[in-house]
CHARMM internal coordinates of N, CA and C (Angstrom, degrees):
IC EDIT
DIST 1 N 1 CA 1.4677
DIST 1 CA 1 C 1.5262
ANGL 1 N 1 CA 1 C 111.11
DIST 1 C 2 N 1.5512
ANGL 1 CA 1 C 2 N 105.84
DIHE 1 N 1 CA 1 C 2 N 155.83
DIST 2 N 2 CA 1.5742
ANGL 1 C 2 N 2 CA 93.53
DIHE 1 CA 1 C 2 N 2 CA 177.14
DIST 2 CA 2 C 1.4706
ANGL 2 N 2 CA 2 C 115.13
DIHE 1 C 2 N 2 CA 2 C -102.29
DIST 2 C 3 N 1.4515
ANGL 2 CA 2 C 3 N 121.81
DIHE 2 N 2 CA 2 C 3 N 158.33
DIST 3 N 3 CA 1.2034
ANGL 2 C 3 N 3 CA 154.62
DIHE 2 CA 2 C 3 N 3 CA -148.57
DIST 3 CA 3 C 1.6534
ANGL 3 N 3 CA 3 C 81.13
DIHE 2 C 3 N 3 CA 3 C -44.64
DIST 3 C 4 N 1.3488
ANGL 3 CA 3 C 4 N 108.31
DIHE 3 N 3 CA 3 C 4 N 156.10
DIST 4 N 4 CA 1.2267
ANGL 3 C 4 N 4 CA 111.94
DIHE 3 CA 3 C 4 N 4 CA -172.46
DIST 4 CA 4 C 1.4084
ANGL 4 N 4 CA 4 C 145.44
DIHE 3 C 4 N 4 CA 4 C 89.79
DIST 4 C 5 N 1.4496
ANGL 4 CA 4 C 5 N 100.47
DIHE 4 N 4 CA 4 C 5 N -55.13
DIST 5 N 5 CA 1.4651
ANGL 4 C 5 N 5 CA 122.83
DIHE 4 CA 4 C 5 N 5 CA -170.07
DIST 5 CA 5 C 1.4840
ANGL 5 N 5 CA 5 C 113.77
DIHE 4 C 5 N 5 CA 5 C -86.30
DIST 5 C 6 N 1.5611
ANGL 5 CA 5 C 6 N 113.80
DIHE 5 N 5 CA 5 C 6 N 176.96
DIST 6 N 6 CA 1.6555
ANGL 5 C 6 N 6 CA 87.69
DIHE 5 CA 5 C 6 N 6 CA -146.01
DIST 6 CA 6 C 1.2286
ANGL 6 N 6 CA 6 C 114.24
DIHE 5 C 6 N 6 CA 6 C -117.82
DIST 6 C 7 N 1.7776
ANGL 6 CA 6 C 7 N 104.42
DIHE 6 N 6 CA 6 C 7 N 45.53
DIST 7 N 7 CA 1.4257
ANGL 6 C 7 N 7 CA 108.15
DIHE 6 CA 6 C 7 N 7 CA 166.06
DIST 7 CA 7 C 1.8931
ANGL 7 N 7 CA 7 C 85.08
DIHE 6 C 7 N 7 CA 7 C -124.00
DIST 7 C 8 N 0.8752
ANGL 7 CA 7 C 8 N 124.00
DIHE 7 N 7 CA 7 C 8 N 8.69
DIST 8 N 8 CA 1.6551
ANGL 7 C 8 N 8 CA 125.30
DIHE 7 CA 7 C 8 N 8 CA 169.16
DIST 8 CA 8 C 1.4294
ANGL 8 N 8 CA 8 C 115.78
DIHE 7 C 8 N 8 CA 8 C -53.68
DIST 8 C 9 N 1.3872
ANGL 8 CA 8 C 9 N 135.35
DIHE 8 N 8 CA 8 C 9 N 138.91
DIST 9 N 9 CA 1.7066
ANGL 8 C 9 N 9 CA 135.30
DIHE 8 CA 8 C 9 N 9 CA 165.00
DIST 9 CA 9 C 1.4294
ANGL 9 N 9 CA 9 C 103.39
DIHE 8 C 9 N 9 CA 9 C -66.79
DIST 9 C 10 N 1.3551
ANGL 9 CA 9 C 10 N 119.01
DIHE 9 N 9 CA 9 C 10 N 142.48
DIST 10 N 10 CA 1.6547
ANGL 9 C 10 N 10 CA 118.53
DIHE 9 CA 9 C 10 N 10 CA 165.56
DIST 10 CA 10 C 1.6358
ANGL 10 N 10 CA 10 C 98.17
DIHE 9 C 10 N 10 CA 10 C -42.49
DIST 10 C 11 N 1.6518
ANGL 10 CA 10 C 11 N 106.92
DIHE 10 N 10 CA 10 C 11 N -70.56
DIST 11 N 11 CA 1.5148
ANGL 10 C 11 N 11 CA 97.57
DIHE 10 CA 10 C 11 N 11 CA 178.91
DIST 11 CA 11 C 1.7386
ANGL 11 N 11 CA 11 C 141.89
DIHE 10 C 11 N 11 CA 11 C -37.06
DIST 11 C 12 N 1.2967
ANGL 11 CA 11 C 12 N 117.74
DIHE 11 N 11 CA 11 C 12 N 1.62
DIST 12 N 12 CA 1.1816
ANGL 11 C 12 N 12 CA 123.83
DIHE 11 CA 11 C 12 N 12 CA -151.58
DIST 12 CA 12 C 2.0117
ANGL 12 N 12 CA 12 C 89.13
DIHE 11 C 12 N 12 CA 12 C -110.05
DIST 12 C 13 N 1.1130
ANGL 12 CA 12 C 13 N 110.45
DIHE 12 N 12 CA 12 C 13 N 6.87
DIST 13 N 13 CA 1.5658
ANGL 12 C 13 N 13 CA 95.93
DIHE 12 CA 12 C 13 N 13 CA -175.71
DIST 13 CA 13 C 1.1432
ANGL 13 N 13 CA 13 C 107.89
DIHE 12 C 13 N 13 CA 13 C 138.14
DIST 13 C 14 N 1.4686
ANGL 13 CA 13 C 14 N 118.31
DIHE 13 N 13 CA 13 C 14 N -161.28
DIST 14 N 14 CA 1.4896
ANGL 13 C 14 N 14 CA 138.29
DIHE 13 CA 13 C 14 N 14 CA 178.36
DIST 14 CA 14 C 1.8585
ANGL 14 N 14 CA 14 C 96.87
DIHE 13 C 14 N 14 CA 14 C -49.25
DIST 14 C 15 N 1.2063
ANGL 14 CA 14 C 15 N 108.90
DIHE 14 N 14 CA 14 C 15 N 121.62
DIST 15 N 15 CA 1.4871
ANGL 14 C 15 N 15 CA 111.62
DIHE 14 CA 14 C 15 N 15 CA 161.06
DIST 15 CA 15 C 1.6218
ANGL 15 N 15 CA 15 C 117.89
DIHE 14 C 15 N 15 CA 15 C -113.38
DIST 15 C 16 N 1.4267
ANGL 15 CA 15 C 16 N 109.56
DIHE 15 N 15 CA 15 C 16 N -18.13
DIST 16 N 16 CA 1.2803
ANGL 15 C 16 N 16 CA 102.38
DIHE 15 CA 15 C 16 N 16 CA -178.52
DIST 16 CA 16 C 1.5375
ANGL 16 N 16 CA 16 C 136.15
DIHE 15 C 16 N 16 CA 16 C -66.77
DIST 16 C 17 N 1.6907
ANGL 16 CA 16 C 17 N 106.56
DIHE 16 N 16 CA 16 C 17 N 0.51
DIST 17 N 17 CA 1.6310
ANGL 16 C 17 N 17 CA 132.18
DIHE 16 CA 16 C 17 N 17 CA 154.55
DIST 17 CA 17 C 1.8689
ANGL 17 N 17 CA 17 C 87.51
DIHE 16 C 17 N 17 CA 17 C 51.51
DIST 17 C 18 N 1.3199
ANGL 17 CA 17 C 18 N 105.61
DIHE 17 N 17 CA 17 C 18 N 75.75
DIST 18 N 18 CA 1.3950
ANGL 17 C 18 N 18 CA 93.21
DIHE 17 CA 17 C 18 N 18 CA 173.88
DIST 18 CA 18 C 1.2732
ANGL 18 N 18 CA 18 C 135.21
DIHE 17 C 18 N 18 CA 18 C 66.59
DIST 18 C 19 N 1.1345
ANGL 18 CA 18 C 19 N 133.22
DIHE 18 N 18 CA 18 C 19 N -26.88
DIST 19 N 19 CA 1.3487
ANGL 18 C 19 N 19 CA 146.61
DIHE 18 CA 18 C 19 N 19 CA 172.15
DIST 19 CA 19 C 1.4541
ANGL 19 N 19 CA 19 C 125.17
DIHE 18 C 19 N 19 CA 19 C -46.16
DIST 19 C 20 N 1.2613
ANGL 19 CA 19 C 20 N 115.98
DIHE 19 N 19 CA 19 C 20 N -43.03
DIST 20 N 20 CA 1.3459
ANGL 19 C 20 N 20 CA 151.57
DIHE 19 CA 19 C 20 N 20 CA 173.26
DIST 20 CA 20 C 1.5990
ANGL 20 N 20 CA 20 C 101.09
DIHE 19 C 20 N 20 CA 20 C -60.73
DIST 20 C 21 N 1.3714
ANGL 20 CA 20 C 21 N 118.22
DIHE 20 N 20 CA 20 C 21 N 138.90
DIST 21 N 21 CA 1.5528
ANGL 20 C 21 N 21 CA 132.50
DIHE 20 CA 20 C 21 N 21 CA 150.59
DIST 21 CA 21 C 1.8685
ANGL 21 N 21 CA 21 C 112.64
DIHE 20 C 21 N 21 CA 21 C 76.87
DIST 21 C 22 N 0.6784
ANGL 21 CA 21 C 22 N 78.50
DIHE 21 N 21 CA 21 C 22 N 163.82
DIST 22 N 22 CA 2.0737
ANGL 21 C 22 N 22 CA 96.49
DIHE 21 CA 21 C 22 N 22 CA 175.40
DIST 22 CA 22 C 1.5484
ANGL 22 N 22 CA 22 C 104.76
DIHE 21 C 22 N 22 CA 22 C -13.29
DIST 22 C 23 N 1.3831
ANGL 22 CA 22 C 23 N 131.93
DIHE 22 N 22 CA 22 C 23 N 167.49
DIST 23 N 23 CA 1.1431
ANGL 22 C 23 N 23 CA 139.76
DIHE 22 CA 22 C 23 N 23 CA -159.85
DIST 23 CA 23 C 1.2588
ANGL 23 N 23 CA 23 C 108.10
DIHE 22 C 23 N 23 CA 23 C -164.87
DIST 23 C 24 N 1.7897
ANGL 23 CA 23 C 24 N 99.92
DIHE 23 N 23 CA 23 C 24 N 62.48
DIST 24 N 24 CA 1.7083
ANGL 23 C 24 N 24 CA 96.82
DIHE 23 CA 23 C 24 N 24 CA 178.56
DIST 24 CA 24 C 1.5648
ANGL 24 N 24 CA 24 C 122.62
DIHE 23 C 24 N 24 CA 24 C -91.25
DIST 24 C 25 N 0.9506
ANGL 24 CA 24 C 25 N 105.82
DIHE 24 N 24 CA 24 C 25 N 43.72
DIST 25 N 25 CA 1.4718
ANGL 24 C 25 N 25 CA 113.85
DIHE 24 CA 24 C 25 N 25 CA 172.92
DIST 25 CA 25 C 1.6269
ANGL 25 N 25 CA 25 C 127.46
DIHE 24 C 25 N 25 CA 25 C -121.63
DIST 25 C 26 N 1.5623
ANGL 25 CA 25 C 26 N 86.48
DIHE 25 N 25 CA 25 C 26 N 6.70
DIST 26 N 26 CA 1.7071
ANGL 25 C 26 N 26 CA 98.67
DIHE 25 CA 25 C 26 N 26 CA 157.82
DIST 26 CA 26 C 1.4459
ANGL 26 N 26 CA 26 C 121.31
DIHE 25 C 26 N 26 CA 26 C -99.44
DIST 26 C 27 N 1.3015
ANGL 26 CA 26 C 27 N 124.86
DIHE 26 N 26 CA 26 C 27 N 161.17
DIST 27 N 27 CA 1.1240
ANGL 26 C 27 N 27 CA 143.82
DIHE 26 CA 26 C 27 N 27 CA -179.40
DIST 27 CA 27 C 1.8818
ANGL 27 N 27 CA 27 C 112.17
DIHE 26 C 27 N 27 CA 27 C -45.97
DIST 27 C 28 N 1.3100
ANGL 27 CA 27 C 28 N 125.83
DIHE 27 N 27 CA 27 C 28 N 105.75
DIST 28 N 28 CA 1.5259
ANGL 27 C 28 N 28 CA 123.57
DIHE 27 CA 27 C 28 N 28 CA -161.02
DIST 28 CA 28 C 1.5285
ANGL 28 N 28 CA 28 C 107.26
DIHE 27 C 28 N 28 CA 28 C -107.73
DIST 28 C 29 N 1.6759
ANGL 28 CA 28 C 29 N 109.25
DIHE 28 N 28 CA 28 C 29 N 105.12
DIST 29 N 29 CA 1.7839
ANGL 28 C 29 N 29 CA 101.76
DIHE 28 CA 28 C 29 N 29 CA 178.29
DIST 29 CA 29 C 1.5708
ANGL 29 N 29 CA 29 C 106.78
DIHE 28 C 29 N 29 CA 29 C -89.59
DIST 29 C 30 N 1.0001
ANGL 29 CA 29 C 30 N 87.70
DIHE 29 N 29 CA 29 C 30 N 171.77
DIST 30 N 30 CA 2.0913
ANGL 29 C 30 N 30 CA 89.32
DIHE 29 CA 29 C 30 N 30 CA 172.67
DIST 30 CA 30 C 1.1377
ANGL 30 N 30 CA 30 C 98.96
DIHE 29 C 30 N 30 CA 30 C -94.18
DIST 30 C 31 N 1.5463
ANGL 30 CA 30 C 31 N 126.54
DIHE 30 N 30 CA 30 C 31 N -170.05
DIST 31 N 31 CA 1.2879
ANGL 30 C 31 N 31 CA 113.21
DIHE 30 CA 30 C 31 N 31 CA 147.00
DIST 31 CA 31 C 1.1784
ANGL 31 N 31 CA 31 C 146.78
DIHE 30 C 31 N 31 CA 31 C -107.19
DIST 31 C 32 N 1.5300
ANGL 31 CA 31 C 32 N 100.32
DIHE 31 N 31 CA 31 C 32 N -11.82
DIST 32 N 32 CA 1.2164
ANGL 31 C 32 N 32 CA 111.18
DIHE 31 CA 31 C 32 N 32 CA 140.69
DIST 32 CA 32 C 1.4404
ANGL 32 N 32 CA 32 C 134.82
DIHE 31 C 32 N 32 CA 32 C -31.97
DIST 32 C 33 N 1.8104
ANGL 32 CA 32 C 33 N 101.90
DIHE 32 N 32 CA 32 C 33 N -35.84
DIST 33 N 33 CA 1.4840
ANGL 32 C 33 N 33 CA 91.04
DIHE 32 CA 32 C 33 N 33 CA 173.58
DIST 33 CA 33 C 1.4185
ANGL 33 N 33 CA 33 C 109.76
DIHE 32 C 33 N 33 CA 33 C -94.16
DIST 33 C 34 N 1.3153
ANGL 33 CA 33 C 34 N 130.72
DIHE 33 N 33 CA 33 C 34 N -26.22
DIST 34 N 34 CA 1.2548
ANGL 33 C 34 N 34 CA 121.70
DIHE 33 CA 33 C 34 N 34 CA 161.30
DIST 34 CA 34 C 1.6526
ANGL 34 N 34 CA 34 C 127.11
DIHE 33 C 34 N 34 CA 34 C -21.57
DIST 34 C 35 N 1.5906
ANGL 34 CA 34 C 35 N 100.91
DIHE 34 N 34 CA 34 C 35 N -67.51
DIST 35 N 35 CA 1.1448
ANGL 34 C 35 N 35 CA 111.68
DIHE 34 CA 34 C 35 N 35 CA 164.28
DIST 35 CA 35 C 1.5582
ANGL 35 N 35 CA 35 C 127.86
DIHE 34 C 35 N 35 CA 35 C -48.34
DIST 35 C 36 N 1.4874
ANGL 35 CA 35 C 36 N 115.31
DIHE 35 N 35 CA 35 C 36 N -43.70
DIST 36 N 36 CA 1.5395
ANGL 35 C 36 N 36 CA 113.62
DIHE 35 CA 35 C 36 N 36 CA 163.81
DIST 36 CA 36 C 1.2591
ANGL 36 N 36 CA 36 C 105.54
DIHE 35 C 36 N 36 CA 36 C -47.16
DIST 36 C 37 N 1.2537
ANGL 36 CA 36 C 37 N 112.48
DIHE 36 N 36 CA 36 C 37 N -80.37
DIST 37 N 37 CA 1.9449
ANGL 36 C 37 N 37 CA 110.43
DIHE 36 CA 36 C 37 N 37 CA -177.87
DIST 37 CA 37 C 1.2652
ANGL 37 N 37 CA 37 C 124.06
DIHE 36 C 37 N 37 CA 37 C -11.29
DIST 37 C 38 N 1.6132
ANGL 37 CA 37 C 38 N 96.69
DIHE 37 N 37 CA 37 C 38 N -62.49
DIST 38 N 38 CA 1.6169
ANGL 37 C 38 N 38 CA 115.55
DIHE 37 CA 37 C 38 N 38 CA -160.39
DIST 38 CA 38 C 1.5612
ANGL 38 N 38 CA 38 C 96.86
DIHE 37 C 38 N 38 CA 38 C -56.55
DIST 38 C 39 N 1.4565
ANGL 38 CA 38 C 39 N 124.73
DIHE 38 N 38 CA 38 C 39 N -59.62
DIST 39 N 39 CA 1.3194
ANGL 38 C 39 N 39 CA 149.31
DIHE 38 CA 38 C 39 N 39 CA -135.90
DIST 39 CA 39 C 1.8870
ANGL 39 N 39 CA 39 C 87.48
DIHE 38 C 39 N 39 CA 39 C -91.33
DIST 39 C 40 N 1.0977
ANGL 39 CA 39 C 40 N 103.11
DIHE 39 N 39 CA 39 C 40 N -29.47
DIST 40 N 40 CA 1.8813
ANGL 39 C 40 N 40 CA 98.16
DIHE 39 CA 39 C 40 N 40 CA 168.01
DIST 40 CA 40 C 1.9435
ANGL 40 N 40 CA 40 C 123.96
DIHE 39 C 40 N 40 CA 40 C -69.39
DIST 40 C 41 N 1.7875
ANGL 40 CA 40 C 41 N 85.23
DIHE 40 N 40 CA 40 C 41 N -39.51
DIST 41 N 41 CA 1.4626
ANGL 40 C 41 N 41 CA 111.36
DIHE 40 CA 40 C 41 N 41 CA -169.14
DIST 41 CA 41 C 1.5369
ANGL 41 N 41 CA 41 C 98.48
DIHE 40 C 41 N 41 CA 41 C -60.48
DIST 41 C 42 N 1.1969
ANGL 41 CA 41 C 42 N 101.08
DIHE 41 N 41 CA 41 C 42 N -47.54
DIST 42 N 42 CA 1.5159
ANGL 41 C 42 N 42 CA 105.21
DIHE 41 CA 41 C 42 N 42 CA -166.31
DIST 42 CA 42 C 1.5830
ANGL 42 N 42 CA 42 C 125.77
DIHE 41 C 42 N 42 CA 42 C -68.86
DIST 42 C 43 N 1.5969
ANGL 42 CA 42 C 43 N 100.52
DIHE 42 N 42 CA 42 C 43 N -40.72
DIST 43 N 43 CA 1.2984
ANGL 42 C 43 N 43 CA 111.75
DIHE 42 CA 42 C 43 N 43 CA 157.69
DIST 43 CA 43 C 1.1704
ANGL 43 N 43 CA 43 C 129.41
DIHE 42 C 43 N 43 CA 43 C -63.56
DIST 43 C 44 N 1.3364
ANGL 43 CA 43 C 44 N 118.40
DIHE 43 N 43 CA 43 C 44 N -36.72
DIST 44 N 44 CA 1.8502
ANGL 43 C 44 N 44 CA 116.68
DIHE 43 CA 43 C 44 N 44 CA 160.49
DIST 44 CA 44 C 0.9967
ANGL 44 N 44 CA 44 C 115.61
DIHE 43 C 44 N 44 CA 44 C -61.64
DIST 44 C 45 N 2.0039
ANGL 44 CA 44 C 45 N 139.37
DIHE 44 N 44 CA 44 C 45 N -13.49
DIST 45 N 45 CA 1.1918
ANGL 44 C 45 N 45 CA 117.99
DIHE 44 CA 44 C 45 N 45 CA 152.70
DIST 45 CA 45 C 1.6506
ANGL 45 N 45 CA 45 C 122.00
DIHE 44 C 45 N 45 CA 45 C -98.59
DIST 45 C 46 N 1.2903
ANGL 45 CA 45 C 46 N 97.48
DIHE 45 N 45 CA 45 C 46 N -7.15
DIST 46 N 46 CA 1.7590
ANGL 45 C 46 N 46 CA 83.87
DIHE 45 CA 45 C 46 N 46 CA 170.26
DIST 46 CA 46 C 1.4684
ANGL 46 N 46 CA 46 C 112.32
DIHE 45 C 46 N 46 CA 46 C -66.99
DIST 46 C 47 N 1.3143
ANGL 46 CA 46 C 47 N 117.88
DIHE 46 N 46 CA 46 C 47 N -52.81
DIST 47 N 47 CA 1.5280
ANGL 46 C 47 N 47 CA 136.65
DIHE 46 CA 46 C 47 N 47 CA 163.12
DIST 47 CA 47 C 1.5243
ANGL 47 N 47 CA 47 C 112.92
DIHE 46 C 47 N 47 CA 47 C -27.33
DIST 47 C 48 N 1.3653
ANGL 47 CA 47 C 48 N 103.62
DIHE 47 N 47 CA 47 C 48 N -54.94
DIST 48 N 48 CA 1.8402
ANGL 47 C 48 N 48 CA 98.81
DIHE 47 CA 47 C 48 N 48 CA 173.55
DIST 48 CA 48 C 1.2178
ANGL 48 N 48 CA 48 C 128.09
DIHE 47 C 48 N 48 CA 48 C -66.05
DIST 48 C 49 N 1.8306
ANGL 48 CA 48 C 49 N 122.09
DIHE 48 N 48 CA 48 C 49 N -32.47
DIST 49 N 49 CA 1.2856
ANGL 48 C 49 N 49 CA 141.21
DIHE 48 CA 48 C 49 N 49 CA -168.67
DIST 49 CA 49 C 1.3764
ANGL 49 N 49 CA 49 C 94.01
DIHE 48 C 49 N 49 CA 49 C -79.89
DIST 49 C 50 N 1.3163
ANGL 49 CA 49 C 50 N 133.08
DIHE 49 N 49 CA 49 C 50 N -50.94
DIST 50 N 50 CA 1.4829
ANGL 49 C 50 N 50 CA 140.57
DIHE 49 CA 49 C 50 N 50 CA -172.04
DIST 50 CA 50 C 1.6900
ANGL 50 N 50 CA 50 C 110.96
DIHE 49 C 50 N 50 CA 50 C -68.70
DIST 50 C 51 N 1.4075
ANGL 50 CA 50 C 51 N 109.81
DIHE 50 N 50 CA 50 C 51 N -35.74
DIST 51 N 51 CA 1.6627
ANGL 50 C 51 N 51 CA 103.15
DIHE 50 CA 50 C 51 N 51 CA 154.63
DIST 51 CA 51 C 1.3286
ANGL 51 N 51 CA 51 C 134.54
DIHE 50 C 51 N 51 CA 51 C -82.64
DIST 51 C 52 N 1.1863
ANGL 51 CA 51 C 52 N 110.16
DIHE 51 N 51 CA 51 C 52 N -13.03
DIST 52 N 52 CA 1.7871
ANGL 51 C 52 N 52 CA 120.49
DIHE 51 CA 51 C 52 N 52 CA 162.50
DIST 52 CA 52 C 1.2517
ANGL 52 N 52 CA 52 C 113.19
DIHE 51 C 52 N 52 CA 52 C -82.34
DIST 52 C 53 N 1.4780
ANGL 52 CA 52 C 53 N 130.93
DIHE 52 N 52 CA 52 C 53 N -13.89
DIST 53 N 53 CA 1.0818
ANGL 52 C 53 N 53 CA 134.61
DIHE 52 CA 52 C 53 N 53 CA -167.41
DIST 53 CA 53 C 1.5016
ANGL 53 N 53 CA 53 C 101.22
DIHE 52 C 53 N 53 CA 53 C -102.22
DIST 53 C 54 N 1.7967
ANGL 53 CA 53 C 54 N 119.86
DIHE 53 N 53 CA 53 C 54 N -33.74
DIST 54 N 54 CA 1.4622
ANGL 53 C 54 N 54 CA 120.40
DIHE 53 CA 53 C 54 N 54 CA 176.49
DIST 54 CA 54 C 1.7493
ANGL 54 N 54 CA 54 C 96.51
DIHE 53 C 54 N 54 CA 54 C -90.10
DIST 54 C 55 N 1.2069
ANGL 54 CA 54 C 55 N 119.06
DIHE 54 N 54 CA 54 C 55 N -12.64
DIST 55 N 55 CA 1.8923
ANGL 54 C 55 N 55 CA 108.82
DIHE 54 CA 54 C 55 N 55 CA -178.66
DIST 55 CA 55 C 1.8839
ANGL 55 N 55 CA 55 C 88.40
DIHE 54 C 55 N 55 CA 55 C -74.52
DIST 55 C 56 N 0.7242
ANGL 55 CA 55 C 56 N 93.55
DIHE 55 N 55 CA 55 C 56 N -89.81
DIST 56 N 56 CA 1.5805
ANGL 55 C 56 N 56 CA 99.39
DIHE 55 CA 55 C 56 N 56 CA 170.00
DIST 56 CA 56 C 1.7247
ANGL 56 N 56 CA 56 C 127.86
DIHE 55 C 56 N 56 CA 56 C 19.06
DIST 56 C 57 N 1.6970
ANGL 56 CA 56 C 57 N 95.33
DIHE 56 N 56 CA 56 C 57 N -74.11
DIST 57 N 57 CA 1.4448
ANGL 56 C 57 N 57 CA 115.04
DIHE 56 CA 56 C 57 N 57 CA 175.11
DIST 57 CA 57 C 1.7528
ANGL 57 N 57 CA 57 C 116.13
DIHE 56 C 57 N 57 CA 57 C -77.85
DIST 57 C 58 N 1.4760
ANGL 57 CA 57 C 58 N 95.83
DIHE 57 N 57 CA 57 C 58 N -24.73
DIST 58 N 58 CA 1.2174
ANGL 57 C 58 N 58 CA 93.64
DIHE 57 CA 57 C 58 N 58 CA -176.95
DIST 58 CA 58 C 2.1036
ANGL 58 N 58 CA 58 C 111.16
DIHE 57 C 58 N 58 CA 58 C -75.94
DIST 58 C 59 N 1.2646
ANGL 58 CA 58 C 59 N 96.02
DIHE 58 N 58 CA 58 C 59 N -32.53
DIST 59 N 59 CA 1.1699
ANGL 58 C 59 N 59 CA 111.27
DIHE 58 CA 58 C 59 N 59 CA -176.22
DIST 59 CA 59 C 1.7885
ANGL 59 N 59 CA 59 C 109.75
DIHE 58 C 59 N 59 CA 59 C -73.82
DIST 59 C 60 N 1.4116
ANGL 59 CA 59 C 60 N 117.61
DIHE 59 N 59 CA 59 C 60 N -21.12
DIST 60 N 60 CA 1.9578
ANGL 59 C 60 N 60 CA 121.86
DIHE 59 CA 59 C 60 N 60 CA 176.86
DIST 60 CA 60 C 1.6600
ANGL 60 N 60 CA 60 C 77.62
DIHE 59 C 60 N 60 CA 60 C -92.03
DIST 60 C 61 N 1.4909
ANGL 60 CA 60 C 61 N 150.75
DIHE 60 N 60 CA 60 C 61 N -29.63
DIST 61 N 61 CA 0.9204
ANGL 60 C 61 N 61 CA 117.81
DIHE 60 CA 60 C 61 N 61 CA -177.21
DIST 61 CA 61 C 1.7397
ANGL 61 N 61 CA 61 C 113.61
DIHE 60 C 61 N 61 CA 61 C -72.08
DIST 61 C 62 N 1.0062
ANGL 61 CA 61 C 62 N 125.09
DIHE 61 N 61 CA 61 C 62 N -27.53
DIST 62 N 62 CA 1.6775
ANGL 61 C 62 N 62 CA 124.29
DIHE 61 CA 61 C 62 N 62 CA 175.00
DIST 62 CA 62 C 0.9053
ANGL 62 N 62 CA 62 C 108.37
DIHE 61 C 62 N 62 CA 62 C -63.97
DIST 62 C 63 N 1.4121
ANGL 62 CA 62 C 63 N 118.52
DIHE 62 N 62 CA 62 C 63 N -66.40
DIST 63 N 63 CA 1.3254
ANGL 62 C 63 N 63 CA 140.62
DIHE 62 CA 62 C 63 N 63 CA -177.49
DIST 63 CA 63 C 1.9239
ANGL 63 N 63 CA 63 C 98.91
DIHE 62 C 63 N 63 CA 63 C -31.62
DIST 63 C 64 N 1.4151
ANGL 63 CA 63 C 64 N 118.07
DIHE 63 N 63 CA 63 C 64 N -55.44
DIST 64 N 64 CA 1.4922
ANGL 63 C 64 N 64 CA 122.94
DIHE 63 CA 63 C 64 N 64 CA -165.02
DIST 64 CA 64 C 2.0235
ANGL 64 N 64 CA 64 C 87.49
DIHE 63 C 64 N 64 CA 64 C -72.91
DIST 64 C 65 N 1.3074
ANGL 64 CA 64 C 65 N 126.02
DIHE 64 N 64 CA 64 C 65 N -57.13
DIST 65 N 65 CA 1.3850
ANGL 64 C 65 N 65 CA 115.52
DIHE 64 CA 64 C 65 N 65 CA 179.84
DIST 65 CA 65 C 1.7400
ANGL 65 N 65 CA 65 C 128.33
DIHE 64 C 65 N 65 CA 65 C -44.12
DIST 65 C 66 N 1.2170
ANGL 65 CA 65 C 66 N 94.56
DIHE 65 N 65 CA 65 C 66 N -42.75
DIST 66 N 66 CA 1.6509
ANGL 65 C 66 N 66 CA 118.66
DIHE 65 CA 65 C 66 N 66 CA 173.02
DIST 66 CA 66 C 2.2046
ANGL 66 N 66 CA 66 C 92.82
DIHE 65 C 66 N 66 CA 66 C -54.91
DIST 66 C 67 N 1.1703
ANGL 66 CA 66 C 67 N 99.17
DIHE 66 N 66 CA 66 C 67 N -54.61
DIST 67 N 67 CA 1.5935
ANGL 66 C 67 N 67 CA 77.45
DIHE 66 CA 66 C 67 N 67 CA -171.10
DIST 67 CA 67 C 1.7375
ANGL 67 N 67 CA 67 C 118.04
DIHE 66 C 67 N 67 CA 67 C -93.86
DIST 67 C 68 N 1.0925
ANGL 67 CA 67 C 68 N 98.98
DIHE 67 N 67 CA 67 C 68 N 22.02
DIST 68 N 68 CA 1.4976
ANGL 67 C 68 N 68 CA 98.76
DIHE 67 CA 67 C 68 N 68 CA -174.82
DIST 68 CA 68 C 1.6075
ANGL 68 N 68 CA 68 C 105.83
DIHE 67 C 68 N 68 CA 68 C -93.98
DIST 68 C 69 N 1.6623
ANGL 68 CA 68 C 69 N 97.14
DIHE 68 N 68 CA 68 C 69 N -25.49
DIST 69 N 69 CA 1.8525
ANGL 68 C 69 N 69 CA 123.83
DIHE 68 CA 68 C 69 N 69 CA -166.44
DIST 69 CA 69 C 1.4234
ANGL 69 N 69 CA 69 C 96.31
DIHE 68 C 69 N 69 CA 69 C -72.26
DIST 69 C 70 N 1.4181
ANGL 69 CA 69 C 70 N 123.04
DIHE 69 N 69 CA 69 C 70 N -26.36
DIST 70 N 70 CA 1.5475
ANGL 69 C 70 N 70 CA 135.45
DIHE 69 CA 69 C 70 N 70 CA -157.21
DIST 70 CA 70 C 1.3523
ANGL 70 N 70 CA 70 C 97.98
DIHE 69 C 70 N 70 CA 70 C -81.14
END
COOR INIT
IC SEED 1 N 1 CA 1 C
IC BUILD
């Protein structure tokens, strides 16, 4: 068998069958795009908290009109 494979002797060569070194067969971001992401992520929750926070007030403001009408 050749070096590696898994009727191979440790002694016979490369045993580490791939295991060994760099791993370019995963998914590769820059970081630049990292940073895009991040810097999106974050703004889609400030953006959400800041409209739950104006749904909110806007909604004790009815809520306070509704009982003033009473």
């Amino acid at each position: 068998p050749a070096p590696g494979d898994a009727g191979s002797s440790p002694a016979s060569g490369d045993s580490a069958a791939g295991a060994e070194g760099a791993d370019h067969g995963s998914i590769a971001i820059s970081r630049g795009g990292i940073i895009a992401i991040i810097v999106v992520a974050v703004s889609v929750c400030v953006l959400g908290a800041v409209s739950a926070i104006l749904f909110y007030l806007a909604k004790k403001r009815s809520w306070q009109v509704r009982e003033s009408i009473r």
